[in-house]
DRENTOR-471953 format. One record per atom (N, C-alpha, C, O): x, y, z; residue in one letter; residue number from 0. Coordinates in Angstrom, 2 decimals, padded with zeros to 5 digits. Example, Ala and Ser with C-alpha at 12.3 -4.5 7.8 and 13.67 -1.06 7.14 Angstrom:
<recs>
+---------+---------+---------+--------+-----+
|       X |       Y |       Z | residu | num |
+---------+---------+---------+--------+-----+
|  013.19 | -005.69 |  007.80 |      A |   0 |
|  012.30 | -004.50 |  007.80 |      A |   0 |
|  013.20 | -003.30 |  007.80 |      A |   0 |
|  014.24 | -003.32 |  008.46 |      A |   0 |
|  012.85 | -002.25 |  007.08 |      S |   1 |
|  013.67 | -001.06 |  007.14 |      S |   1 |
|  012.90 |  000.03 |  007.87 |      S |   1 |
|  013.41 |  001.14 |  008.04 |      S |   1 |
+---------+---------+---------+--------+-----+
</recs>
This chain:
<recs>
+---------+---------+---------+--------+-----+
|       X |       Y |       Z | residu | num |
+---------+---------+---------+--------+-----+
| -029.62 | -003.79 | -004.02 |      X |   0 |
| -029.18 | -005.05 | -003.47 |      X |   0 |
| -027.90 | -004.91 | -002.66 |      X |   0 |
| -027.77 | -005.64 | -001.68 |      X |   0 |
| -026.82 | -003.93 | -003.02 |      X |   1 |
| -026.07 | -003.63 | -002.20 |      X |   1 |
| -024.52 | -003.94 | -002.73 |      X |   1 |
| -023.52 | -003.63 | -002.08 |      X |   1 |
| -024.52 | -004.28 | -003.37 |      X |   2 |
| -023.61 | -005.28 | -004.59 |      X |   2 |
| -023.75 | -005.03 | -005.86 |      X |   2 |
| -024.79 | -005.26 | -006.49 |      X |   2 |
| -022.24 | -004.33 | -006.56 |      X |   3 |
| -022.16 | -004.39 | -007.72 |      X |   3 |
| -021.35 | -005.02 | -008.96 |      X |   3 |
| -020.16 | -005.10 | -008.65 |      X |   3 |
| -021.55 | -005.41 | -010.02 |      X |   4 |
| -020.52 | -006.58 | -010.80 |      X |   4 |
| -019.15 | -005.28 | -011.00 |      X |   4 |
| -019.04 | -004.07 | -011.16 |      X |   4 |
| -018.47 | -006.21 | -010.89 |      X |   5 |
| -016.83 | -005.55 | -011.05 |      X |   5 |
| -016.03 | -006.45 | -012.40 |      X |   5 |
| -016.24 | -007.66 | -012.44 |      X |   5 |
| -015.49 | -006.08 | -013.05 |      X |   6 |
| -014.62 | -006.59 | -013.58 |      X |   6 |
| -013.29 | -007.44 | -013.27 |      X |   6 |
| -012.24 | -006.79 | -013.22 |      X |   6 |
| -013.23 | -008.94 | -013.03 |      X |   7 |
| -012.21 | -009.40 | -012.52 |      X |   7 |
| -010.89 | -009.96 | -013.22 |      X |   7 |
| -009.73 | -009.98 | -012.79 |      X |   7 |
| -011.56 | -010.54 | -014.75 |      X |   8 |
| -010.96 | -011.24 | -015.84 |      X |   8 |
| -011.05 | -010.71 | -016.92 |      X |   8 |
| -010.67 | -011.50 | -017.79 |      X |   8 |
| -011.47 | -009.41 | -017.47 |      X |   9 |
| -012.16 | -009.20 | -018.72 |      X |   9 |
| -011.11 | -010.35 | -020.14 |      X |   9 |
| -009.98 | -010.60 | -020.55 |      X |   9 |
| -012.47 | -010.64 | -020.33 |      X |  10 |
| -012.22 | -011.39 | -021.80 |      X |  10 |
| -012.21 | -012.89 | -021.32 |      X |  10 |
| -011.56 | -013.62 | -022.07 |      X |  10 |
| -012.86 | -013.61 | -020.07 |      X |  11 |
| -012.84 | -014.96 | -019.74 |      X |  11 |
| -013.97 | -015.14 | -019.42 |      X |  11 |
| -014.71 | -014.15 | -019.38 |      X |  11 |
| -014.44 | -016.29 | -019.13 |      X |  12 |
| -015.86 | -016.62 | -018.72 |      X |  12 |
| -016.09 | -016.44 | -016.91 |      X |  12 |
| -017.10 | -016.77 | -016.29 |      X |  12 |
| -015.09 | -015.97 | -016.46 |      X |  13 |
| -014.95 | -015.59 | -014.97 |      X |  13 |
| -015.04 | -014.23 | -015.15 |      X |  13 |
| -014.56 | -013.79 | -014.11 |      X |  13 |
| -015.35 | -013.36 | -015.80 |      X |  14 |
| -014.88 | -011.89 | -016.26 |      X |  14 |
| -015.89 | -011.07 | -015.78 |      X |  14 |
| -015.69 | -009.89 | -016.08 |      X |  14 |
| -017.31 | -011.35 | -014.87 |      X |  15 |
| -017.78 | -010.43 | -013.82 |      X |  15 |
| -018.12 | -011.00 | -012.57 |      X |  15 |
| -019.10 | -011.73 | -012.39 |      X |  15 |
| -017.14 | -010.60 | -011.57 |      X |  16 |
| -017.61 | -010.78 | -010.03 |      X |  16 |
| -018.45 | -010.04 | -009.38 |      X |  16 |
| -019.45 | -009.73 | -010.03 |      X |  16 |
| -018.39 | -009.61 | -008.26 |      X |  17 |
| -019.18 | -008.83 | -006.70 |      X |  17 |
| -018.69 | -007.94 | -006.07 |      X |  17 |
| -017.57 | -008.35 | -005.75 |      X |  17 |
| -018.81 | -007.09 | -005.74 |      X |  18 |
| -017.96 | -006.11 | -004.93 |      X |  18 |
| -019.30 | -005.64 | -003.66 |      X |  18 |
| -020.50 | -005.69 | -003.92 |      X |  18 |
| -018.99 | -005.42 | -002.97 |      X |  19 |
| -020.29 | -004.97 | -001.86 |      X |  19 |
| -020.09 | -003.12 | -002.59 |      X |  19 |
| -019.12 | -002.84 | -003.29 |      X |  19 |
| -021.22 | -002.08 | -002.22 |      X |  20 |
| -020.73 | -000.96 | -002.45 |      X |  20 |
| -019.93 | -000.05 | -001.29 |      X |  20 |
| -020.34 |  000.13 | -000.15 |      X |  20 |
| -019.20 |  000.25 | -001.63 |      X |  21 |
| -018.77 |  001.06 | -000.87 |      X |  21 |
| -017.09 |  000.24 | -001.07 |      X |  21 |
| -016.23 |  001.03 | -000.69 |      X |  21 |
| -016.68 | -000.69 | -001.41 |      X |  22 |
| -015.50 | -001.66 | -000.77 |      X |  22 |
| -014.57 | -001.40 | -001.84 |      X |  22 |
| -014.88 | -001.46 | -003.02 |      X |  22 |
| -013.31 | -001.07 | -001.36 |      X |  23 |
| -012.35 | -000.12 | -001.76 |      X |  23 |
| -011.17 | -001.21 | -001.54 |      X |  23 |
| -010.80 | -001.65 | -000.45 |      X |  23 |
| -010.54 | -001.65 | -003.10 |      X |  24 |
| -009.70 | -002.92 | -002.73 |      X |  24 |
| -008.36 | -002.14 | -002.44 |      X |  24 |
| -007.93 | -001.25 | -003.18 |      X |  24 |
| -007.71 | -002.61 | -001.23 |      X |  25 |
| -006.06 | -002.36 | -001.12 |      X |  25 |
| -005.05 | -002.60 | -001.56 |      X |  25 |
| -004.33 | -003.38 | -000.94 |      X |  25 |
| -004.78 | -002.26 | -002.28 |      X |  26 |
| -002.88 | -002.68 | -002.53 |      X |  26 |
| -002.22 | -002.96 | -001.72 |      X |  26 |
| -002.43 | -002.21 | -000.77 |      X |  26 |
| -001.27 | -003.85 | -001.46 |      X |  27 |
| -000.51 | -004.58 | -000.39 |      X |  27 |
|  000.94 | -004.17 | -000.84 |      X |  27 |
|  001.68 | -003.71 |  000.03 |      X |  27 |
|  001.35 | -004.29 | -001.94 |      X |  28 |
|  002.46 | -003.95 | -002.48 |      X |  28 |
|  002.92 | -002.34 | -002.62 |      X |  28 |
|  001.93 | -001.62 | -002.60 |      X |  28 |
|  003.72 | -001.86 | -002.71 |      X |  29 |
|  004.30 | -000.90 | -002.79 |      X |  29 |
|  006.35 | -001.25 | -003.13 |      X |  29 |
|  007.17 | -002.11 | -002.81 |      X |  29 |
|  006.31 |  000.13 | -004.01 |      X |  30 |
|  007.48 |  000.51 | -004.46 |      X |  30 |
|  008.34 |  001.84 | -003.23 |      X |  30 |
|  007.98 |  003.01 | -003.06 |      X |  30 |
|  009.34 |  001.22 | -002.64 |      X |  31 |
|  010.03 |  002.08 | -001.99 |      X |  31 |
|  011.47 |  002.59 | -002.18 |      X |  31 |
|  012.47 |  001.87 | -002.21 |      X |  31 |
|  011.41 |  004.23 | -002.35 |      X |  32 |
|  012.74 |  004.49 | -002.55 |      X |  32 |
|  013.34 |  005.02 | -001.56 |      X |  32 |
|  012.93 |  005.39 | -000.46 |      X |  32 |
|  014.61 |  005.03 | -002.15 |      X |  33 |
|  015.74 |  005.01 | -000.55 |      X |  33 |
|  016.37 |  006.02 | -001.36 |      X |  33 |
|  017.08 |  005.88 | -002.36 |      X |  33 |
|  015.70 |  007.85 | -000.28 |      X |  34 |
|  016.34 |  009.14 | -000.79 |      X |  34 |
|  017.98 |  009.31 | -000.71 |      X |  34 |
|  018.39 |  010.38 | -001.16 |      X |  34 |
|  018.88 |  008.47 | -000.25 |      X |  35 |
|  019.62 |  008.41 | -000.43 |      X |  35 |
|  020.22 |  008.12 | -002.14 |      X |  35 |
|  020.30 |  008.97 | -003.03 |      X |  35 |
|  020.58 |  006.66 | -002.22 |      X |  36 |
|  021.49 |  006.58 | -002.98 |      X |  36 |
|  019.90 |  005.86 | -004.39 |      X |  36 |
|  020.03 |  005.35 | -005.50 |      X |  36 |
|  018.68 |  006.17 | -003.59 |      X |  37 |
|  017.82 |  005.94 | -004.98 |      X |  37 |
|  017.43 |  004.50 | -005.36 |      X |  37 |
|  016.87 |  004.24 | -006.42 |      X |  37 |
|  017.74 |  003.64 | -004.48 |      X |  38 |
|  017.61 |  001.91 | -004.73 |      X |  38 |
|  015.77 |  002.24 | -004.77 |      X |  38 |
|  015.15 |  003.22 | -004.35 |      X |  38 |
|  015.32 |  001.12 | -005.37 |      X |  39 |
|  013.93 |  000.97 | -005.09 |      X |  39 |
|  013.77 | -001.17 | -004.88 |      X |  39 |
|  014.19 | -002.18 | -005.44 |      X |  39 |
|  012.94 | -000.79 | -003.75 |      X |  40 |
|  012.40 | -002.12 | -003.43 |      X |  40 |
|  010.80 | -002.73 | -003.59 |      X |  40 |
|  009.91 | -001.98 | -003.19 |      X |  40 |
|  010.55 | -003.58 | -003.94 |      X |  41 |
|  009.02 | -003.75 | -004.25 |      X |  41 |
|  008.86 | -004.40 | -002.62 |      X |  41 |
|  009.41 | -005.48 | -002.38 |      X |  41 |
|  008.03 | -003.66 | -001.51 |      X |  42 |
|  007.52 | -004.44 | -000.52 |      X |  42 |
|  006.10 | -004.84 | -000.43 |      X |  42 |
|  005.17 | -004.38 | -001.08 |      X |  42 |
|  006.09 | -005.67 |  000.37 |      X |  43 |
|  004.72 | -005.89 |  000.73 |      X |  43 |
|  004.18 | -004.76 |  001.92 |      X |  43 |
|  004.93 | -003.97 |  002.49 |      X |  43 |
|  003.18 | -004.84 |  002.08 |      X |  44 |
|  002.60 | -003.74 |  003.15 |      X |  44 |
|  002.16 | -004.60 |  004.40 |      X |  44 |
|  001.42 | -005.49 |  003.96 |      X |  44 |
|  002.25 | -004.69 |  005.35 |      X |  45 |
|  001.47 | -005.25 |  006.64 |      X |  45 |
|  000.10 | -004.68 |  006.32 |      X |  45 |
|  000.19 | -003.49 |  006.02 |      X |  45 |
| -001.27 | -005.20 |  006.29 |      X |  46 |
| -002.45 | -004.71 |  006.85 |      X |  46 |
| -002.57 | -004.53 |  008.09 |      X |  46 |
| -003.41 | -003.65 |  008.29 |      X |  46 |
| -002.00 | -005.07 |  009.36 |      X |  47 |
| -002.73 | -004.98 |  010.61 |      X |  47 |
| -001.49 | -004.14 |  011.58 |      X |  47 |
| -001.44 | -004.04 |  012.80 |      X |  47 |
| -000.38 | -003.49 |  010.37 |      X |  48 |
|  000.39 | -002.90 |  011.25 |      X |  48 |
|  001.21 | -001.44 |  010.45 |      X |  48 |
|  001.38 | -001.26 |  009.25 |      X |  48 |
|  001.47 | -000.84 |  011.23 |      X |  49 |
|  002.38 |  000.22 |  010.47 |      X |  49 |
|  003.84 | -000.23 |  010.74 |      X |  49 |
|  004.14 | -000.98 |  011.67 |      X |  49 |
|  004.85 |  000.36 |  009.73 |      X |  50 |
|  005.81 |  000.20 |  009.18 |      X |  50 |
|  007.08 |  001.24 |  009.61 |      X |  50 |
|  007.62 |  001.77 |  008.63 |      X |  50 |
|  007.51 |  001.53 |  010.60 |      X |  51 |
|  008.09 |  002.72 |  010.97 |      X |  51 |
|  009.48 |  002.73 |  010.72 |      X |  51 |
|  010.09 |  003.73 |  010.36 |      X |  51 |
|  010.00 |  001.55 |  010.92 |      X |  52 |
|  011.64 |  001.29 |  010.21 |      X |  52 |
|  011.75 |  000.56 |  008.96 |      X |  52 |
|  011.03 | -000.41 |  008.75 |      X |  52 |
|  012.80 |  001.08 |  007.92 |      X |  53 |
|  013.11 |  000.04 |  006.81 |      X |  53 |
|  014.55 |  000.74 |  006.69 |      X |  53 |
|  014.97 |  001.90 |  006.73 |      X |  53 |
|  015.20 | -000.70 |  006.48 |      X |  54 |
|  016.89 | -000.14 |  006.44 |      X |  54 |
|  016.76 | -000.70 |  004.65 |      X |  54 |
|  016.26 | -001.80 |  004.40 |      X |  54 |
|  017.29 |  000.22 |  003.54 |      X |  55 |
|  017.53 |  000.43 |  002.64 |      X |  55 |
|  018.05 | -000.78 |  001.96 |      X |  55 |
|  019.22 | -000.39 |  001.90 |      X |  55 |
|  018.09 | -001.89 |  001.44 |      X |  56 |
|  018.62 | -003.46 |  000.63 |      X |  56 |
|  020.32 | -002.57 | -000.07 |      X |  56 |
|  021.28 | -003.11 | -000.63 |      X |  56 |
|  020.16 | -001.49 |  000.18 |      X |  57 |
|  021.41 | -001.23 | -000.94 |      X |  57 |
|  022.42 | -001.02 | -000.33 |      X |  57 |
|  023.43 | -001.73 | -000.24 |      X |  57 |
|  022.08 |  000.54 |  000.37 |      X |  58 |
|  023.23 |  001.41 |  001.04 |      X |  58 |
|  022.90 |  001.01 |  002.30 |      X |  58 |
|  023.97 |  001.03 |  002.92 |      X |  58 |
|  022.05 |  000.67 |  003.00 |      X |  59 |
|  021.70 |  000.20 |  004.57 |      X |  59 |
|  021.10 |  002.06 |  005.29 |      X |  59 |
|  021.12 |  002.25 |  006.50 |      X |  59 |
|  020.81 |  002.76 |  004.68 |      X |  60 |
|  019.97 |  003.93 |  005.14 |      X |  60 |
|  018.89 |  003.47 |  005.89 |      X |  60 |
|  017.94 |  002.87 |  005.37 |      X |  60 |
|  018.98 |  003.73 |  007.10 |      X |  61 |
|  017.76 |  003.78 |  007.52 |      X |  61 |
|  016.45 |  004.81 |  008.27 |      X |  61 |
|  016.27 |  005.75 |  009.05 |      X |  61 |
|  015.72 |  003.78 |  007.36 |      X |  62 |
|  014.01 |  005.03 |  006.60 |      X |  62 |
|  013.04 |  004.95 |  007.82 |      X |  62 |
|  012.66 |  003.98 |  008.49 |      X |  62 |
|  012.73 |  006.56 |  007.91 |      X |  63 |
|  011.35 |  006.55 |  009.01 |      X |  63 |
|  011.01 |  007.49 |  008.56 |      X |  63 |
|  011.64 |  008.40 |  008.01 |      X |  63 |
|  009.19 |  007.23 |  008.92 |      X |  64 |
|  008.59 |  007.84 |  008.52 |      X |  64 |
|  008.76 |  009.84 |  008.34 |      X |  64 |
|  009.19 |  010.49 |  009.29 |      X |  64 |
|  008.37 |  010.51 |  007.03 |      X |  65 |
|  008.73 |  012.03 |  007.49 |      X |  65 |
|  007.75 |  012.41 |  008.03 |      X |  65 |
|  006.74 |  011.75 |  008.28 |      X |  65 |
|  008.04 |  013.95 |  008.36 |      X |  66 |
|  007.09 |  014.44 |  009.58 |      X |  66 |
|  005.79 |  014.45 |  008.93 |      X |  66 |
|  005.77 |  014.60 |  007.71 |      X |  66 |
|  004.41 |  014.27 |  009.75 |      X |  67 |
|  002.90 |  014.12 |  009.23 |      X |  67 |
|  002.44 |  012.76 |  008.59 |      X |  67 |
|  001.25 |  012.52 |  008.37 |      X |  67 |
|  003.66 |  011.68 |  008.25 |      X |  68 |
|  003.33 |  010.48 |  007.73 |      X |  68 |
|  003.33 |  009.75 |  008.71 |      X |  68 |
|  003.86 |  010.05 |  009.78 |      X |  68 |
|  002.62 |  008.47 |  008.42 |      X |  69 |
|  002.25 |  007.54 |  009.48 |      X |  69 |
|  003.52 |  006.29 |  009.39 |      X |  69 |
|  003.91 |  005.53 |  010.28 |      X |  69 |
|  003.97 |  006.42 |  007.95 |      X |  70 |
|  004.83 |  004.77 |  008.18 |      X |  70 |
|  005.66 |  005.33 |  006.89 |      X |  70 |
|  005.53 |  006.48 |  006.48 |      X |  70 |
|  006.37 |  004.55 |  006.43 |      X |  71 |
|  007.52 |  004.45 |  005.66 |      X |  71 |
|  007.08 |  004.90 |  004.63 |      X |  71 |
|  007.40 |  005.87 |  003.94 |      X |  71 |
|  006.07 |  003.87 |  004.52 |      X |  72 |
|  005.16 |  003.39 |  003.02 |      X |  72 |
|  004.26 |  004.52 |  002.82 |      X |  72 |
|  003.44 |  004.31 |  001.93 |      X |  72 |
|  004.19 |  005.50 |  003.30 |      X |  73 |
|  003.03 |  006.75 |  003.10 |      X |  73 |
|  004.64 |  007.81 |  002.40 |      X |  73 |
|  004.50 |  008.40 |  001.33 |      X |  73 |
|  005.61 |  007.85 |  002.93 |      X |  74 |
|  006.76 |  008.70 |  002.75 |      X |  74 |
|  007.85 |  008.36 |  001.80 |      X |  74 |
|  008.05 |  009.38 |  001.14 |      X |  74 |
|  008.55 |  007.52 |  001.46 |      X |  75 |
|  008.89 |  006.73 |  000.65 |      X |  75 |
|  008.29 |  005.55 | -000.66 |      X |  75 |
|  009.09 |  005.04 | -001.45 |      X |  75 |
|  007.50 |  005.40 | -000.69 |      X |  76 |
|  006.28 |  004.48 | -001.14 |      X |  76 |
|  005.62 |  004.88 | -002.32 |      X |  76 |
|  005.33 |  005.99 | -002.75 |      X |  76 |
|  005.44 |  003.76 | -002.76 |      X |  77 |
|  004.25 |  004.36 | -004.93 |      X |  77 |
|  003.04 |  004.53 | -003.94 |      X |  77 |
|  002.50 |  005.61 | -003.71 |      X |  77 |
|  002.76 |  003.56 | -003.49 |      X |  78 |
|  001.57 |  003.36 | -002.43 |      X |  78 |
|  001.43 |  003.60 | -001.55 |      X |  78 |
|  002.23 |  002.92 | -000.91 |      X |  78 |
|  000.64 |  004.46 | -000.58 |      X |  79 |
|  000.51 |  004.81 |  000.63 |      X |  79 |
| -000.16 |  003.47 |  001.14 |      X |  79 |
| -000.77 |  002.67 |  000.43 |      X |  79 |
|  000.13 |  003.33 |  003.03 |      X |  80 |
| -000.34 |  001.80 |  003.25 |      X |  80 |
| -001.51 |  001.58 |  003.58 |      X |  80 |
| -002.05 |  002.65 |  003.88 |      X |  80 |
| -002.38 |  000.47 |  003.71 |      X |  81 |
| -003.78 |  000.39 |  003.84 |      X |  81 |
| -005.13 |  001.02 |  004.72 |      X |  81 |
| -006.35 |  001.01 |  004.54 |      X |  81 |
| -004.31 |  001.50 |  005.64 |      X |  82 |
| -005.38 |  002.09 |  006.40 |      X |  82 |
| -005.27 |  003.33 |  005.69 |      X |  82 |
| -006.35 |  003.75 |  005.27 |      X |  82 |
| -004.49 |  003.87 |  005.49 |      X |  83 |
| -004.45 |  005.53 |  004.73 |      X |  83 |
| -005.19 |  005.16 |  003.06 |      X |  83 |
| -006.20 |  005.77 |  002.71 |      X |  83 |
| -004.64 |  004.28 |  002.32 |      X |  84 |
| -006.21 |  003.78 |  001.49 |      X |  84 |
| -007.10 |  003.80 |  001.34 |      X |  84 |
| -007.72 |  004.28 |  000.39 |      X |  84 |
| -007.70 |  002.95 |  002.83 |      X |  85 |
| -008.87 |  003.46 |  003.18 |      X |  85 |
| -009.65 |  004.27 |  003.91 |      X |  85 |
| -010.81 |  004.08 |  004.27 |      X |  85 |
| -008.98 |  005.14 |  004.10 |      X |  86 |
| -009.29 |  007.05 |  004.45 |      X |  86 |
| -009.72 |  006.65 |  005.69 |      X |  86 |
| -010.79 |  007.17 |  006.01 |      X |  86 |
| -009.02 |  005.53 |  006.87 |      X |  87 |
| -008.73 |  005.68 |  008.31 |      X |  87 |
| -007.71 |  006.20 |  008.84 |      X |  87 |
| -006.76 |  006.79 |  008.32 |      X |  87 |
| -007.92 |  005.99 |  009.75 |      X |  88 |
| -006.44 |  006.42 |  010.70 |      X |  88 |
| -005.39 |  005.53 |  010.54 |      X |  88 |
| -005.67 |  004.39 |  010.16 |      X |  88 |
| -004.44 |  005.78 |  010.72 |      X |  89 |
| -003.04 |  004.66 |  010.59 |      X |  89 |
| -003.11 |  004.47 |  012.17 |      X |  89 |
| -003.99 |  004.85 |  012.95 |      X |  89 |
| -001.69 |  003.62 |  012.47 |      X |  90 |
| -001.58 |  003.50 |  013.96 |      X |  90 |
| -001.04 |  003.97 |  014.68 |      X |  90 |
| -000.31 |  003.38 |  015.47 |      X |  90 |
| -001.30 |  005.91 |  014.62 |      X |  91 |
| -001.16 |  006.70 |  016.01 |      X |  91 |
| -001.83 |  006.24 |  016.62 |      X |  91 |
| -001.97 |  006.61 |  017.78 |      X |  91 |
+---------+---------+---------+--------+-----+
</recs>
């Protein structure tokens, strides 16, 4: 059929949804640290864009991507950002 039940709520009467196969949910959020002085920030991720500057909430460092990464959030980041998720290209 093409569609499989996922677990959305376990333990509620909403507790199996749909997933199409193949569909790979994204994380939007990510944890970023600042190799400097070590602050961490919880950001959100853009889906429709990459992320190439972030100036640090603490010390004001400012973060770009390291060499071979696409955005901040692939280099600094718990989470790499959504297109790298989903095993596309970022936006070279």
């Amino acid at each position: 059929s093409g569609y499989i039940p996922c677990t959305t709520n376990p333990g509620t009467s909403n507790s199996v949804g749909y997933k199409h196969e193949g569909y790979q949910a994204v994380e939007t959020t990510s944890t970023l640290t600042c190799p400097k002085c070590g602050h961490m920030a919880v950001e959100t991720m853009p889906t429709d864009a990459c992320t190439y500057f972030y100036e640090c909430l603490s010390c004001g460092t400012a973060l770009h991507p390291k060499p071979g990464d696409c955005c901040v959030f692939c280099s600094y980041g718990t989470i790499p950002c959504p297109p790298i998720q989903q095993q596309k290209s970022c936006c070279r």
